[in-house]
C-alpha positions, 0 to 999 in steps of 0.5 A, a space after each residue: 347779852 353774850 352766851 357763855 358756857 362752860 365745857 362740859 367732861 367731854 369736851 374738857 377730856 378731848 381737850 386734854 388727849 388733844 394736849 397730848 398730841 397722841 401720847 398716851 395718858 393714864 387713866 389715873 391722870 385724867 381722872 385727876 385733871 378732870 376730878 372725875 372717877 374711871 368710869 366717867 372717862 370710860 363713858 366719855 371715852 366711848 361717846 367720843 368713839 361713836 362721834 367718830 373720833 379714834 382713840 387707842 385705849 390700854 389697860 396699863 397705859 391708859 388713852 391716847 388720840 390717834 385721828 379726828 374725824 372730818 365731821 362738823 362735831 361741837 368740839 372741832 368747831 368751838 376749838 380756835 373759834 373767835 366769836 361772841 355769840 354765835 357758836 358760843 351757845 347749844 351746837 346741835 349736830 347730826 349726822 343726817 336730817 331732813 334740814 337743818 332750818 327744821 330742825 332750827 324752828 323747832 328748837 327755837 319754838 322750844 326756847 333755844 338761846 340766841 347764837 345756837 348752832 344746828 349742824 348737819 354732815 348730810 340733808 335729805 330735805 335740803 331747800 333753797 328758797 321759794 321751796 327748792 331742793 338744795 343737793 346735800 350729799 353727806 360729808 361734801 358741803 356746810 348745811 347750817 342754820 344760826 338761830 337769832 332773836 333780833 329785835 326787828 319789825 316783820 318789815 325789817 326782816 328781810 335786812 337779815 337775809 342781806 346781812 348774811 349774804 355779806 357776812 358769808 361773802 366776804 368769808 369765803 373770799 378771805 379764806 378761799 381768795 376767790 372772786 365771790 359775788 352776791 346775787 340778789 337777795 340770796 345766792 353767792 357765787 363764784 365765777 357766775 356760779 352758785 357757790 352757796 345760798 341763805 335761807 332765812 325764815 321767820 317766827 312771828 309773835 303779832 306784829 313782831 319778829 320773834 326768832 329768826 333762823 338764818 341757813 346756810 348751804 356751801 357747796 365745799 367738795 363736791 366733784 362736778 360729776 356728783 352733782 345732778 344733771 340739772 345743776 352742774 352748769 348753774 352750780 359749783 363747788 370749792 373743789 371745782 373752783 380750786 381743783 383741791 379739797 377744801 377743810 370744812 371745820 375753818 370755812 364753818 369756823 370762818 363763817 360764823 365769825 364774820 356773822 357773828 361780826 356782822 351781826 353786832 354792827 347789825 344789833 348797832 344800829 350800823 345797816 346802813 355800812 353793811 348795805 355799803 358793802 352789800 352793793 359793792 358784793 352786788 353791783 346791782 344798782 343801775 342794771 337791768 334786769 327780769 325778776 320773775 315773781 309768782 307768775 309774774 315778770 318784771 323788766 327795767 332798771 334797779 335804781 335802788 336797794 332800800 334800807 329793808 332790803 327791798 329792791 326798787 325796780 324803774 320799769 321802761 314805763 317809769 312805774 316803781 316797784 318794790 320787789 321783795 323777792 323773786 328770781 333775777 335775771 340780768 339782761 343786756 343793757 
């Protein structure tokens, strides 16, 4: 079932100073376009002032919008947005938290719907996989997390983590017309660098999956100085790979769509066309490769990617494993 809602006073009222293009508008306008009193546009007016929008305020003429501020506020994301479920919930936004997959989990424990949204401008706790910490300044990068009750065995969920990775590959490419490239199972990069990375993480109900809650870090405007010591030559940004600064609202925008579209062919029954297209933004199969795994290093041959996701690795004596995640390595042939 598809999420609908409608926008609440706020967001009706931004929408309407938008319509304006700047313009001033009374205040006895907007109270009768809105059907709401002068004190209810005054309060709304000053929610808007702290999420950081600028607007001019005159006793005689009443409301105008100057400046929309560079945050990933619910209003600027749902405005144009073209998706079905995802992004069309509850958007949760803060200007900074520990992680964005936290504060996820806990709102899904508490009932959010399906398709909702957590959006942070900074993290303090940022994680990549297998707990590393992902660099989240404030204002420079994505750190989003969709929360998602699929219909899944904990067998499948690993399924999820691939179909993101291909939902966020080719929306970077379309909108940015860089070389994006998945390496298994969770990091996108560009030129051999990572660009971003997907964490997914799991509630479980006995056997089944109850909620899964899917992250997101981009590195979007990052200059290569910013980042740790540590990080500059594994990690690049779009400023880096394309020597400008990069809107952040279109690429979230663009993200969500191709997720959302992902997500129903997923819901379809349609994996098998997404981990076409997954090995294609891989080109895995028959590479030979390191997989280090708690303490452990596998060497040999990726002969497959199975319909879970899991990659079938042919060592130099002939034994099969099943590896479900772990670091990769590619070596020479």
């Amino acid at each position: 079932m598809v999420f609908q809602r409608a926008m609440n006073t706020k967001e009706r009222l931004l929408q309407y100073l938008k319509e304006e293009q700047g313009q001033f508008v009374s205040g006895e306008k907007v109270s009768t376009r809105l059907a709401i009193s002068r004190s209810a546009i005054w309060k709304q007016i000053s929610r808007l002032k702290e999420e950081g929008y600028e607007i001019e305020s005159s006793p005689r003429k009443g409301y105008a919008l100057r400046r929309i501020p560079d945050c990933l506020l619910a209003g600027e994301i749902r405005e144009g947005l073209n998706s079905r479920l995802i992004g069309q919930g509850p958007i949760f936004h803060f200007q900074e938290t520990d992680n964005t997959n936290n504060q996820a989990k806990t709102l899904a424990y508490e009932g959010a719907p399906e398709g909702a949204l957590v959006i942070a401008e900074g993290q303090s706790q940022g994680r990549g996989r297998r707990g590393r910490t992902w660099f989240s300044p404030s204002g420079q990068g994505i750190y989003a997390t969709v929360i998602l009750r699929p219909s899944l065995s904990l067998s499948e969920a690993p399924k999820l983590t691939l179909m993101t990775a291909v939902a966020t590959a080719e929306a970077l490419e379309s909108r940015t017309g860089l070389p994006i490239r998945i390496k298994w199972p969770n990091d996108i990069l560009v030129n051999g660098r990572k660009l971003a990375g997907i964490l997914t993480e799991i509630g479980t109900e006995m056997d089944l999956l109850d909620f899964a809650v899917i992250g997101l870090g981009l590195n979007v405007n990052i200059p290569k100085e910013s980042f740790p010591p540590d990080l500059r030559t594994p990690a690049t940004s779009l400023l880096i790979e394309k020597g400008e600064p990069y809107p952040r609202i279109p690429l979230l925008q663009a993200w969500l769509e191709a997720l959302d579209q992902t997500y129903t062919l997923f819901c379809r029954g349609n994996f098998d066309h997404i981990l076409s297209r997954w090995k294609i933004l891989t080109d895995i199969v028959g590479s030979r490769i390191a997989v280090d795994l708690s303490g452990r290093r596998y060497t040999g041959v990726v002969q497959e990617v199975d319909e879970n996701g899991v990659l079938i690795l042919k060592e130099p004596d002939g034994t099969l494993q099943r590896i479900f995640s772990g670091d990769v390595t590619l070596l020479m042939a």
